[in-house]
N, C-alpha and C positions, 0 to 999 in steps of 0.2 A: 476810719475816723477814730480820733482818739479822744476820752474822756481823763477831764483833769477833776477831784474832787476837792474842796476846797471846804471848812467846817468852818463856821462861821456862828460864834457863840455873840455878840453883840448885839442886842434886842432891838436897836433902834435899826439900826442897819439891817435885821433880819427884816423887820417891819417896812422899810424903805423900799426893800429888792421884794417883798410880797406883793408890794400895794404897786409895785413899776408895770409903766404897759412902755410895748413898741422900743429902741434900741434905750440900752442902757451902759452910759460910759461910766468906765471905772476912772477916776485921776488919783496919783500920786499926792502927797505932800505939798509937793512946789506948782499942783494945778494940771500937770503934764498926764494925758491923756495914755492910761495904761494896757486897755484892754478894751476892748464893748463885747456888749453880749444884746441877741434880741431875743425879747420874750416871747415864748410861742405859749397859744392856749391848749391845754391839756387835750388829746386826742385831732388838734388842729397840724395843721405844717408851717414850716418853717417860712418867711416871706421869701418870696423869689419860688419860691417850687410851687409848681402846678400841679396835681392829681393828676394822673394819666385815665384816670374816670370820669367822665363825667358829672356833676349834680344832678343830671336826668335819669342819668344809669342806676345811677346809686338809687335812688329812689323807684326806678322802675324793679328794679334787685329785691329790694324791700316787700314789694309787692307780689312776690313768687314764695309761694307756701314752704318751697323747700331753699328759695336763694342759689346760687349756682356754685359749684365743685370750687375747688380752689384750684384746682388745678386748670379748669375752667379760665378765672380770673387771672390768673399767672401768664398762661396763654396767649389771652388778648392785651395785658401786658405789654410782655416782648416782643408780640407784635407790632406795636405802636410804636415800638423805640427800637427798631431794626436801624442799623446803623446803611 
């Protein structure tokens, strides 16, 4: 995936794309629709991808004084997504 970085010094517009939730369409000039982008919450996912962990896991994880190896969580992973 590639990252395109765009600097965007306009306050009102910087203010606009902060305060944006869920998709956000860019339009041209003439209204024509340029780009969208959706907004994801910091530490959240993207819409459409699902966690290959579960919210039970994660939380039972939580609950283990040491949490489990990473290599561990890697593991059960790509095992879940074995093609």
């Amino acid at each position: 995936m590639t990252t395109t970085i765009i600097t965007i010094t306009d306050p009102e517009l910087l203010a606009k794309l902060a305060a944006a939730e869920g998709r956000i369409v860019f339009r041209g000039p003439s209204g024509e629709a340029v780009k969208t982008a959706d907004t994801v919450t910091r530490g959240g996912l993207p819409r459409g991808v699902k966690s290959p962990i579960s919210d039970e896991e994660i939380e039972e994880a939580r609950k283990q004084p040491d949490g489990s190896p990473l290599a561990d969580v890697w593991k059960r992973i790509h095992e879940r997504h074995k093609p």
